[in-house]
C-alpha positions in Angstrom: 0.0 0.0 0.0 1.4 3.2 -1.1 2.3 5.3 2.0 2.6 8.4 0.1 0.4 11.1 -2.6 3.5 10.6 -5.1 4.1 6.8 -4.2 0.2 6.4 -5.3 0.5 8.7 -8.3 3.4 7.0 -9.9 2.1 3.0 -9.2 -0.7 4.3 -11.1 1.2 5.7 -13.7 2.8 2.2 -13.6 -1.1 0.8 -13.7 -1.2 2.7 -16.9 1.9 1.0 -18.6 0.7 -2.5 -17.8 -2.9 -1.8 -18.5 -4.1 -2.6 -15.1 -7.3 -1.1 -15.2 -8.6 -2.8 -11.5 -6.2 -0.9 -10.1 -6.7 2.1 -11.4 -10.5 2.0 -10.0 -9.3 0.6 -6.8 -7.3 3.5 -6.1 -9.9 6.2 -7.6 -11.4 8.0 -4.2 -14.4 5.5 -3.6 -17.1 8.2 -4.4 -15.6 8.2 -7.9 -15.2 4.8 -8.4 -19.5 3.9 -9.7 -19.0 6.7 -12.2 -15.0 5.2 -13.5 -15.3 4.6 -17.3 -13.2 1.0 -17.2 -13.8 0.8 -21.2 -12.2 4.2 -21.9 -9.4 4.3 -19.9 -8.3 0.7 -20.7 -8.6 2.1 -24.4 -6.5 5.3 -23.4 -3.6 2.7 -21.6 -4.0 0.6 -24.6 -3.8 2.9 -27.5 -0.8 4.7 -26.2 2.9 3.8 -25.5 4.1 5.2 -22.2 8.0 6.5 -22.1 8.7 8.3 -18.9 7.0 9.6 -16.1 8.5 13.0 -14.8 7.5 14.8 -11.4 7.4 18.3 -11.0 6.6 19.1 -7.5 4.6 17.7 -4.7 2.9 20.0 -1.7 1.9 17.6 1.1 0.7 14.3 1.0 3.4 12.7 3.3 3.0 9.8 5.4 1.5 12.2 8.0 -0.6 14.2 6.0 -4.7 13.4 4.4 -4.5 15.3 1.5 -1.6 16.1 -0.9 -1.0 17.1 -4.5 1.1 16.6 -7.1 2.4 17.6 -10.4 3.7 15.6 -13.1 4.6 14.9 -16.9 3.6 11.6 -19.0 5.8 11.0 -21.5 4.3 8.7 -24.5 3.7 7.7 -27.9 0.6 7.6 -29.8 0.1 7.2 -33.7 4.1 7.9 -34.1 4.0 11.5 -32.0 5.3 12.2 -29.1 2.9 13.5 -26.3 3.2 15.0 -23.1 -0.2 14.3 -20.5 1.2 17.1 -17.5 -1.2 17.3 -14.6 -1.5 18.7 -11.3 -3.5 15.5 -9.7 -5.2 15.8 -6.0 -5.0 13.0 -3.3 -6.7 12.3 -0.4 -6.0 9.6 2.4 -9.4 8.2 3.8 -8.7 5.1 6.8 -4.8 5.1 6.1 -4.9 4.8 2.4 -4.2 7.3 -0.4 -6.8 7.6 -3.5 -6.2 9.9 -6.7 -9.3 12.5 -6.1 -9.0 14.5 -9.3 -7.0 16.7 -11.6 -6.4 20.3 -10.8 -6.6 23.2 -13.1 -2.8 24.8 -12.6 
């Protein structure tokens, strides 16, 4: 179990390399989780190969803290481009575990 906001966000960045779409809903903040679109986002893992994963900053979201964010580049390849996904993602620990809430605007 991921003990920090960043640990979380990059073992779901690895969920996204290996297509492990369970995952991905398992660590989506429960309210989320009815509305999760399995079909699209295992099409958006699929249809896309991932090449790095950068982090840009973090703000909370220790071991001691509930709520964190943090910012980060996707590197990956899709129909022979090169694409960057950068997102500012908000986490939230709920019964010592961290869940991936939602993206930020930055």
């Amino acid at each position: 179990m991921p003990k920090t906001a960043e640990t979380l966000m990059r073992s779901r960045y690895v969920a996204y390399v290996r297509e492990n779409i369970p995952y991905l809903k398992e660590t989506l903040w429960p309210k989320h989780q009815a509305r999760f679109d399995a079909a699209g986002t295992a099409r958006w893992a699929a249809e896309n190969h991932w090449t790095g994963l950068r982090v840009l900053e973090t703000a909370k979201g220790g071991p001691e803290d509930r709520e964190g964010t943090v910012l980060f580049e996707a590197r990956f390849l899709s129909g022979g481009s090169l694409g960057t996904h950068r997102e500012k993602s908000r986490f939230r620990k709920k019964s010592g575990r961290w869940y991936y809430v939602e993206a930020l605007a930055e």
